[in-house]
Each structure stands twice: as C-alpha cells, then as structure tokens.
DRENTORKOL-3810 file (N, C-alpha, C; in nm, 4 decimals):
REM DRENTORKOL-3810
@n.u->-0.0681; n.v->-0.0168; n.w->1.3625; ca.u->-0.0185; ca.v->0.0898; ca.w->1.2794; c.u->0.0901; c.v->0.0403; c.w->1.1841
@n.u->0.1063; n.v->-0.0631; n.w->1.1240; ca.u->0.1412; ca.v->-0.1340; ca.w->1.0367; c.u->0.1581; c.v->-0.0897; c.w->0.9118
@n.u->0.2500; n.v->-0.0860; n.w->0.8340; ca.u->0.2588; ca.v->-0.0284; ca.w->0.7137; c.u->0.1689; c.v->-0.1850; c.w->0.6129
@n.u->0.1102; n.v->-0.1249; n.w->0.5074; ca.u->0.0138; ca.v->-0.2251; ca.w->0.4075; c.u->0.1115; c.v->-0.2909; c.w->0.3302
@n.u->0.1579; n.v->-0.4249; n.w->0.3296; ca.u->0.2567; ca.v->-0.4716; ca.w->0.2074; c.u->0.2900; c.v->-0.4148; c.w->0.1207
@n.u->0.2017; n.v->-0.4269; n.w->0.0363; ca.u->0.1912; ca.v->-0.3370; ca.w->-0.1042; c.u->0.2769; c.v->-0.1784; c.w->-0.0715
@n.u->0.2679; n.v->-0.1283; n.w->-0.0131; ca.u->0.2626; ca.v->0.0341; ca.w->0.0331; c.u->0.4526; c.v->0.0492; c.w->0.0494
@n.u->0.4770; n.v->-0.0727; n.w->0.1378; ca.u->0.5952; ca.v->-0.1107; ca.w->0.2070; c.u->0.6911; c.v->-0.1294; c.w->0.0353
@n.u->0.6194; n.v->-0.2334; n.w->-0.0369; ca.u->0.7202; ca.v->-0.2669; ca.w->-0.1117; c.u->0.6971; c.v->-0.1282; c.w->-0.2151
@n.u->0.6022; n.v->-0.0976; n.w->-0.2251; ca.u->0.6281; ca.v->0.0405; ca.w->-0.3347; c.u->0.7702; c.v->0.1420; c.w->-0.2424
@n.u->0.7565; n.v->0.1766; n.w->-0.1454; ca.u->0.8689; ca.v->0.2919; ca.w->-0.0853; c.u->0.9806; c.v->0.1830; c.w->-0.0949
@n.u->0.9912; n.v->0.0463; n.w->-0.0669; ca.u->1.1479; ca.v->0.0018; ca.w->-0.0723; c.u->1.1961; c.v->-0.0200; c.w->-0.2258
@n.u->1.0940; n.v->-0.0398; n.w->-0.3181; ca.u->1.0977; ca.v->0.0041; ca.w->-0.5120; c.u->1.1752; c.v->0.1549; c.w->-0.5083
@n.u->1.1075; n.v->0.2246; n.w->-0.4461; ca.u->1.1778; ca.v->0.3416; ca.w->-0.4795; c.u->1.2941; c.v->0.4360; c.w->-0.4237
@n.u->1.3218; n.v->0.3665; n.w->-0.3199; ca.u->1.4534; ca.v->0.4065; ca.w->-0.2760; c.u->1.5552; c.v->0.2936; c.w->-0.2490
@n.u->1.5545; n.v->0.1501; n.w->-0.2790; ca.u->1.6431; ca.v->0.0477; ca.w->-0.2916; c.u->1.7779; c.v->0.1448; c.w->-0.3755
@n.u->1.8959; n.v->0.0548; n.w->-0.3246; ca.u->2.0586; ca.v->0.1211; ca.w->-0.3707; c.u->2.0770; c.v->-0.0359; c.w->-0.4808
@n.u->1.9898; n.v->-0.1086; n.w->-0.4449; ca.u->2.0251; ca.v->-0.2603; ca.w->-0.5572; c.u->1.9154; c.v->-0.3672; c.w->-0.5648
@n.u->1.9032; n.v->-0.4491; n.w->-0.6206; ca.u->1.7531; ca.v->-0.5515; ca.w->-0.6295; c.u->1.7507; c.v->-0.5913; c.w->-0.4806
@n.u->1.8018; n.v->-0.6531; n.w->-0.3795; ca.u->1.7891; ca.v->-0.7287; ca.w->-0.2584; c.u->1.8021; c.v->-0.5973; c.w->-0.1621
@n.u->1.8148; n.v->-0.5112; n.w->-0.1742; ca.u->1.8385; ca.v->-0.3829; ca.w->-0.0543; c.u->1.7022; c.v->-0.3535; c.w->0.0130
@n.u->1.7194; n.v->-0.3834; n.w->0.1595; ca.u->1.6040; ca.v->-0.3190; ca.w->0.2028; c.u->1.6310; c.v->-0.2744; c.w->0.3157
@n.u->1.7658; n.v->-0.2420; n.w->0.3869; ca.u->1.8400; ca.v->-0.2488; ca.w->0.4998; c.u->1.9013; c.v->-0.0557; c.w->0.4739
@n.u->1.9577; n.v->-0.0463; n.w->0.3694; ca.u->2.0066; ca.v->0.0773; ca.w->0.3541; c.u->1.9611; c.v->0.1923; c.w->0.4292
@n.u->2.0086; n.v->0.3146; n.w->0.4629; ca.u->1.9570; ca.v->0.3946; ca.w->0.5770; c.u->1.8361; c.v->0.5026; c.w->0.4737
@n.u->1.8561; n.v->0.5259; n.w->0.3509; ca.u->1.7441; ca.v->0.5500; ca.w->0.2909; c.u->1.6261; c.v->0.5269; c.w->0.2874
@n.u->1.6343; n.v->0.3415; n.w->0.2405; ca.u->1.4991; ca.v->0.2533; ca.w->0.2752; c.u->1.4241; c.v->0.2884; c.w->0.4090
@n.u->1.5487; n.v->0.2664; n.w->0.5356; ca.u->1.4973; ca.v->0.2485; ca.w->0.6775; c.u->1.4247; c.v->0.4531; c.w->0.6966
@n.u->1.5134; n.v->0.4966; n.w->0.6088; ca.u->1.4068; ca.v->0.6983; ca.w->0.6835; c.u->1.2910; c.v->0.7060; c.w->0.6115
@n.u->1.2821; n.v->0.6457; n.w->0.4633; ca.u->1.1506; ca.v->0.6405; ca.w->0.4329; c.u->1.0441; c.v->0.5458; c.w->0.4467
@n.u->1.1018; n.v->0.4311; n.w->0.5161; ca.u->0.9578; ca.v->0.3560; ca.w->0.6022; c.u->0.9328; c.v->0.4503; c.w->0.7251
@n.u->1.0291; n.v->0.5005; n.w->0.7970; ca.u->0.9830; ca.v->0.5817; ca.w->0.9269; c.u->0.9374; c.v->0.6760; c.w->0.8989
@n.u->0.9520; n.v->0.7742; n.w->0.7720; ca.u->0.8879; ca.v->0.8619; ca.w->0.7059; c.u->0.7147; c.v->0.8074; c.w->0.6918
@n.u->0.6559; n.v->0.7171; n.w->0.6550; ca.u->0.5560; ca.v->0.6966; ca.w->0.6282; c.u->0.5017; c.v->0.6220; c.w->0.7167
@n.u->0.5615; n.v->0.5800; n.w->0.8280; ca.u->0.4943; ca.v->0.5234; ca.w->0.9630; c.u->0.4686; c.v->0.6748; c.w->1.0544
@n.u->0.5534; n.v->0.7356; n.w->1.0862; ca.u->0.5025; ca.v->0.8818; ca.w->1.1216; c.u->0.3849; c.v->0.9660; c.w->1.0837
@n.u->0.4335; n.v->0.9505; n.w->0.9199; ca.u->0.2495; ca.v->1.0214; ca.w->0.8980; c.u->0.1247; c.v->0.9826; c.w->0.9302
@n.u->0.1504; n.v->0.8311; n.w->0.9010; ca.u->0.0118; ca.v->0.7518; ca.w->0.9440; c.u->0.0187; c.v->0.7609; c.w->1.1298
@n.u->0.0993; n.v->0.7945; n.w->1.2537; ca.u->0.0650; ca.v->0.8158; ca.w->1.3426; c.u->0.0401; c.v->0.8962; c.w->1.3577
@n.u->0.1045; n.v->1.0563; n.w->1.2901; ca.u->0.0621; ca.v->1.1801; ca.w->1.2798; c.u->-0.0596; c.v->1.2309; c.w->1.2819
@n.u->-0.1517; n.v->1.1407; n.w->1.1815; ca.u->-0.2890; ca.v->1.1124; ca.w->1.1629; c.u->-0.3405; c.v->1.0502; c.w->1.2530
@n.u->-0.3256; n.v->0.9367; n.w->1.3487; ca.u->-0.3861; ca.v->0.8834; ca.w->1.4533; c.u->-0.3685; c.v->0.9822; c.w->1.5667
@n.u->-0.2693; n.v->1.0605; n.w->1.5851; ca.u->-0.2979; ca.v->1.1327; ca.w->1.6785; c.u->-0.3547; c.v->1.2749; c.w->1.6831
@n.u->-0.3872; n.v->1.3159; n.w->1.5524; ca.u->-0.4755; ca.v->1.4274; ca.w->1.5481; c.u->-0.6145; c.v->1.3811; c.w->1.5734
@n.u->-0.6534; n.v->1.2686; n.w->1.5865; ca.u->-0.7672; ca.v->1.1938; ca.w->1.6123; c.u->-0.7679; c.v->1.1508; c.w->1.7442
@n.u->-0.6440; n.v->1.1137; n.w->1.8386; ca.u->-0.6280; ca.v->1.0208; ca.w->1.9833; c.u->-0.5249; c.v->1.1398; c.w->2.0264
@n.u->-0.6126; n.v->1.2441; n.w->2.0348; ca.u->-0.5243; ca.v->1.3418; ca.w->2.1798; c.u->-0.4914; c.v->1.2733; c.w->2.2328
@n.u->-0.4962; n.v->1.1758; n.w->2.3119; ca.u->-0.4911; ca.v->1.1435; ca.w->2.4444; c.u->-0.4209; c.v->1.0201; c.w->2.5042
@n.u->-0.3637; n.v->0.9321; n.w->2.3303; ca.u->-0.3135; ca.v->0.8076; ca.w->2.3335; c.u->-0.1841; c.v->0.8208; c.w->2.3350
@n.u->-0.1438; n.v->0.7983; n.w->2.4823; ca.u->0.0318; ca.v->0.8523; ca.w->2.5132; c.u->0.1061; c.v->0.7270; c.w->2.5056
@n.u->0.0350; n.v->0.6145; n.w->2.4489; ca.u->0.1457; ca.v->0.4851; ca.w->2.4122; c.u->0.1552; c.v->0.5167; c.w->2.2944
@n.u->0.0931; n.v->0.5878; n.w->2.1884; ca.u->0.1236; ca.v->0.6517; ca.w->2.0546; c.u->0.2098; c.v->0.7403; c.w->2.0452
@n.u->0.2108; n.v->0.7926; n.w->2.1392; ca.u->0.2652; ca.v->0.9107; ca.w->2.1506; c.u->0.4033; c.v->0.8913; c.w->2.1680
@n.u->0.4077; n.v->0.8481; n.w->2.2695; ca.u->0.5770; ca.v->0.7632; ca.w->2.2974; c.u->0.6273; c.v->0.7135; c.w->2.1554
@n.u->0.5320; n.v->0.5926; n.w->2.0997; ca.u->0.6517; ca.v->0.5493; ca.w->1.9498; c.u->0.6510; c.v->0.6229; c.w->1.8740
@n.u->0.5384; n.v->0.7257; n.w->1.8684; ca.u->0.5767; ca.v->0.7985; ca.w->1.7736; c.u->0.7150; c.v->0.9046; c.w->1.7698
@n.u->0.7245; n.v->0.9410; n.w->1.9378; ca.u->0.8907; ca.v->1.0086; ca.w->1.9281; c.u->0.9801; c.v->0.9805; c.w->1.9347
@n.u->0.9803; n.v->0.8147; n.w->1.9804; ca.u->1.0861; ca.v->0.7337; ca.w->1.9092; c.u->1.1299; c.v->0.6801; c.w->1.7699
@n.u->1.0129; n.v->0.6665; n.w->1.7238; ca.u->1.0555; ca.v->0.6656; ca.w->1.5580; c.u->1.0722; c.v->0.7793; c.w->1.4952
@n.u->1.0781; n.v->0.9539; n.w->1.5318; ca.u->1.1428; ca.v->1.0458; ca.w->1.4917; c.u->1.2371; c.v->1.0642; c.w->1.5464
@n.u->1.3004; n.v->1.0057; n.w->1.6799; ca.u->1.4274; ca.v->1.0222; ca.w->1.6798; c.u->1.4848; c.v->0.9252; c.w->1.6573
@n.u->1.4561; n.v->0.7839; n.w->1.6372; ca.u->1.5234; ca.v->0.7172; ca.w->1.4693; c.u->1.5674; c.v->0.7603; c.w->1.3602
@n.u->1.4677; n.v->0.8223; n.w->1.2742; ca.u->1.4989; ca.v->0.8841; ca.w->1.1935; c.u->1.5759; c.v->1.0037; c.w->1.1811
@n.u->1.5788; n.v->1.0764; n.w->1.2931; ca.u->1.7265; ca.v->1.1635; ca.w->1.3298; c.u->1.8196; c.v->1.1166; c.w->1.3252
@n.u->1.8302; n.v->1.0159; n.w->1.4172; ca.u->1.9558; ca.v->0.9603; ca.w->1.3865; c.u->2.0412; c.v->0.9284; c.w->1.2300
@n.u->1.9172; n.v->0.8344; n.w->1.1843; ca.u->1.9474; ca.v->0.7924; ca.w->1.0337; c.u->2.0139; c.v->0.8933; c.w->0.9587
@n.u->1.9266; n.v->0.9968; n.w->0.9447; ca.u->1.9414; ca.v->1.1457; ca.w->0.9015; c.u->2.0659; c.v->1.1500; c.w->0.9291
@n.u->2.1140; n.v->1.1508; n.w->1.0465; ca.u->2.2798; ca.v->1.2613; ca.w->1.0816; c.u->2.3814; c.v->1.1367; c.w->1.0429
@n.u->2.3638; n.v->1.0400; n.w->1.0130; ca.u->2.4426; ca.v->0.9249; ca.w->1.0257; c.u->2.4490; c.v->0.9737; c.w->0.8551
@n.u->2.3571; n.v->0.9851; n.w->0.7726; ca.u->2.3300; ca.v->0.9798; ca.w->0.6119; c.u->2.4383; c.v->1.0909; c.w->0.5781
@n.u->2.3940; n.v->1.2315; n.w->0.6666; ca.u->2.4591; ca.v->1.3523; ca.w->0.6314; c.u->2.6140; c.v->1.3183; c.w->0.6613
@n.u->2.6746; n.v->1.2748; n.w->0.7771; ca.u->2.8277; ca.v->1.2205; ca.w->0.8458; c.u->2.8844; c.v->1.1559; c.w->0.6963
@n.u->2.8515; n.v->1.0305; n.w->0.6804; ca.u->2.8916; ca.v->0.9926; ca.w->0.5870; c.u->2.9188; c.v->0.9943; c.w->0.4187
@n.u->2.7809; n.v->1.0504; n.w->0.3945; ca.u->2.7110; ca.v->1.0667; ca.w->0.2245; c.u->2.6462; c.v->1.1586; c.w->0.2152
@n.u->2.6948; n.v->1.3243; n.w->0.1906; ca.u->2.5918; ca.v->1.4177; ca.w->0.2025; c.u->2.5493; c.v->1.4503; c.w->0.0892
@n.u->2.5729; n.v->1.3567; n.w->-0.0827; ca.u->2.5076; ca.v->1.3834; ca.w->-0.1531; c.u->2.3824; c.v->1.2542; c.w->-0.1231
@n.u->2.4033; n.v->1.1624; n.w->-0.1001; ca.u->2.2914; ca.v->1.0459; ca.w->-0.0328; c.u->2.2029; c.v->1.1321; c.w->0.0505
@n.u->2.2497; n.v->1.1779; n.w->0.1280; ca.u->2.1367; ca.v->1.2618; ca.w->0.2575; c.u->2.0782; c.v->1.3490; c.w->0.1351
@n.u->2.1454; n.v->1.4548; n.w->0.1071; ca.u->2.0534; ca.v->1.5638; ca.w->0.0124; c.u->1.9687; c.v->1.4845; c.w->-0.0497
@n.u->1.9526; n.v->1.3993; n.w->-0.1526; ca.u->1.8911; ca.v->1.3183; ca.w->-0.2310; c.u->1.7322; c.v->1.2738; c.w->-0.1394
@n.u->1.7986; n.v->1.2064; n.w->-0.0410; ca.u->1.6969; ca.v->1.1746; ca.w->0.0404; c.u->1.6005; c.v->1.2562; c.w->0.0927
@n.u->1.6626; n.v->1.3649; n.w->0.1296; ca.u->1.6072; ca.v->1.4607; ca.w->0.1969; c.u->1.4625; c.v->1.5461; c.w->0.1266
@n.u->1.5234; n.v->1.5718; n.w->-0.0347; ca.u->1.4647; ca.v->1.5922; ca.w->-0.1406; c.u->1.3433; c.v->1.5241; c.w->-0.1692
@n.u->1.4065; n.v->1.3582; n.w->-0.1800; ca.u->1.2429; ca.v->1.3243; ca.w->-0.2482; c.u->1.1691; c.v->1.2725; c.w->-0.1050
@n.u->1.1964; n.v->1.2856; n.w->0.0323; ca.u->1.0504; ca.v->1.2820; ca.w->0.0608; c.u->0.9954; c.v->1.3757; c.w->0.1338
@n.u->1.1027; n.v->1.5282; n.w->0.1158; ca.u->1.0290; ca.v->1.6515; ca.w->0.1092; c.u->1.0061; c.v->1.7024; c.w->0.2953
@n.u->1.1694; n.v->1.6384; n.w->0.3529; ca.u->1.1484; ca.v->1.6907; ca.w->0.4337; c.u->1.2269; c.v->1.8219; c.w->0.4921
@n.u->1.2334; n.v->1.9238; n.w->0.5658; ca.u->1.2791; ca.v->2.0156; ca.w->0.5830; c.u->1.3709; c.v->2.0847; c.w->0.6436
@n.u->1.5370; n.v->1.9659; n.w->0.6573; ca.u->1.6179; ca.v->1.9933; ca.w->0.6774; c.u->1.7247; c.v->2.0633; c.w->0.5818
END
C-alpha cells in the first residue's frame, strides 16, 4: 500500500514550506491523508483484513496528532491545511 513516486512527489510539490522540505507536519498529514484513502479503498473491498485495519488506525491517529500539534502551534498553518485537503475539522 505504497504511495506511487510520482503521486508522493506531486503532494510534497504542493504543500512543501521551501525547495528541500519534506519533513514539515503539512507534508507528513497530507501523505497520511492519501495513504488512508487508498486503505479506505482496500478495505471496502477486505472486510476482513484486520492487519489493514490496525495501520490503518494508526495512521489516523498520526494524523491526529499532526493535526492538534498544527492547530497548538500555527492555527493559521492548520486552517490552511485543513482547507486544501478538505478535511472536516
């Protein structure tokens, strides 16, 4: 369940803070943003695959974290974020 190179470097193009950034907590919620969907999708297909299941609720409560860490510190950064990848906090 691998994100596709190409795919990877388009989302770190579009939320990088500088040319070498790929560490920032932006970058890191919207790769987990788009590793989620693509498990989201494997498991509307694998009822039943509970080792999916497991990373998959660990990489949303990653991204919680990220999230409350974004909002603590930078809550025009969090809003921003929050915005373009349209999620519903």
């Amino acid at each position: 369940m691998n994100l596709i190179a190409e795919k990877k470097k388009e989302i770190i193009e579009q939320f990088r803070a500088h040319e070498k950034d790929t560490g920032t907590p932006e970058v890191q919620i919207a790769l987990l943003t788009e590793k989620i969907a693509q498990l989201t999708a494997h498991m509307k297909l694998n009822k039943k695959d509970f080792g999916s299941r497991r990373g998959l609720l660990m990489m949303v409560s990653k991204r919680s974290s990220l999230l409350k860490y974004l909002k603590k510190n930078d809550l025009v950064r969090y809003k921003k974020t929050i915005e373009a990848l349209g999620l519903r906090k």
